[in-house]
N, C-alpha and C positions, 0 to 999 in steps of 0.2 A: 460361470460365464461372466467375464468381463463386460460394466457396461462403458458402450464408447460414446465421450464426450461429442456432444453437439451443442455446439453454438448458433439458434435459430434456424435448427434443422442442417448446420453446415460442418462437415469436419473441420479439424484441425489443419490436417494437412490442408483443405482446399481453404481456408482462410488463412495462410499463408502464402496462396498461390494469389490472392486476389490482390486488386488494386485499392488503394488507400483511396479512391472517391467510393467504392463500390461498397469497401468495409465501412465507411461512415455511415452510410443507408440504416446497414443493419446494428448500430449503436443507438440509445435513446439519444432525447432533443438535447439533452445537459452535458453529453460527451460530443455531438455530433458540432454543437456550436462553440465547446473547447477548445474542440481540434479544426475547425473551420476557421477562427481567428486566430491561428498561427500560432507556431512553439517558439517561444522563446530561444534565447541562445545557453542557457542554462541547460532547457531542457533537451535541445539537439544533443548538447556534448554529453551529458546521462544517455541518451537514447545510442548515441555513437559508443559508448561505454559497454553498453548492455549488450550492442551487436560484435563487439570484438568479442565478447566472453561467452559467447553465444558459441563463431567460431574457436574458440580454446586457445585467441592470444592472451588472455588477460591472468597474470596469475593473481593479484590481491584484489579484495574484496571490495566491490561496490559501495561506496557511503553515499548518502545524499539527505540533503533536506527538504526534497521537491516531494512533497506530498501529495500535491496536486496533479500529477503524470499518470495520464491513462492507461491501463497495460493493455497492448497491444501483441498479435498472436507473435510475432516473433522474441517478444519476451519470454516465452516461455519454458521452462528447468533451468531459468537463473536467479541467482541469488541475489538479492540486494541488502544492503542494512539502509534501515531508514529510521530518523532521529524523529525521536517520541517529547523529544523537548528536553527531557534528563540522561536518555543514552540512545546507543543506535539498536536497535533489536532488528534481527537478522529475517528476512521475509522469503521463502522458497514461492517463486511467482508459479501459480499451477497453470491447467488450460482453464478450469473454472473462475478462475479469473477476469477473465480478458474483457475489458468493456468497462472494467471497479478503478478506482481510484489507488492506490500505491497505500493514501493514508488510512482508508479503511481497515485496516490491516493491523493496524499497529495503535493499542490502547496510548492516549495523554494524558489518561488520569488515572489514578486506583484508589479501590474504596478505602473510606475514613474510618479507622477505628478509634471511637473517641475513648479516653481515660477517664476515671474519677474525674470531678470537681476538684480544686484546689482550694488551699486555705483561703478565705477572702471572696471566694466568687460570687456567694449569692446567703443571704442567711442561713440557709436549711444545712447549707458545706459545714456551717462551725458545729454541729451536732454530727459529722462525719469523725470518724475515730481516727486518729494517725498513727495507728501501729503500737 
């Protein structure tokens, strides 16, 4: 059996039905006062993006640098690429989502594999062999 997504006890479908004051309710205080001081014009025209490819105008791929965009329930089974700072890495927006940030999603750093010491770096390196 399939379990079905709930968002604070609410489908999918019925948070798509609701209104944008009613959905803010049920967002914490850190998305609720995001989206209470208003979207930018950046992020309208992403959000107008998302809703054309939502209806199946859109044929290329979403890019964006807006990290900061909330995903909201009618974002949801679309794709976005969102820039990690070195490339865009492609993010399938789920229902479990909905309420997270866009950047969350997408790593800005990756671990350090450091190398040997080099010639010079510290005394203990000149007793290091070089091949």
């Amino acid at each position: 059996m399939v379990k079905k997504f709930l968002y604070r006890g609410i489908t999918k479908e019925d948070l798509e039905k609701t209104s944008l004051e009613k959905l803010f309710l049920l967002f914490n205080s850190r998305q609720r006062r995001s989206l209470t001081r208003g979207i930018t014009d950046g992020k309208r025209k992403l959000i107008e993006e998302i809703k054309s490819a939502t209806a199946g105008k859109l044929k290329n791929p979403i890019k964006t640098h807006l990290r900061d965009l909330i995903i909201l329930p009618y974002m949801v089974d679309v794709t976005v690429d969102v820039f990690s700072g070195k490339e865009f890495v492609p993010v399938i927006i789920k229902a479990e989502m909905i309420g997270h940030y866009l950047g969350e999603y997408v790593i800005t750093n990756k671990k350090v594999s450091h190398g040997a010491p080099g010639v010079g770096s510290s005394r203990s390196s000149l007793y290091v062999p070089l091949k």
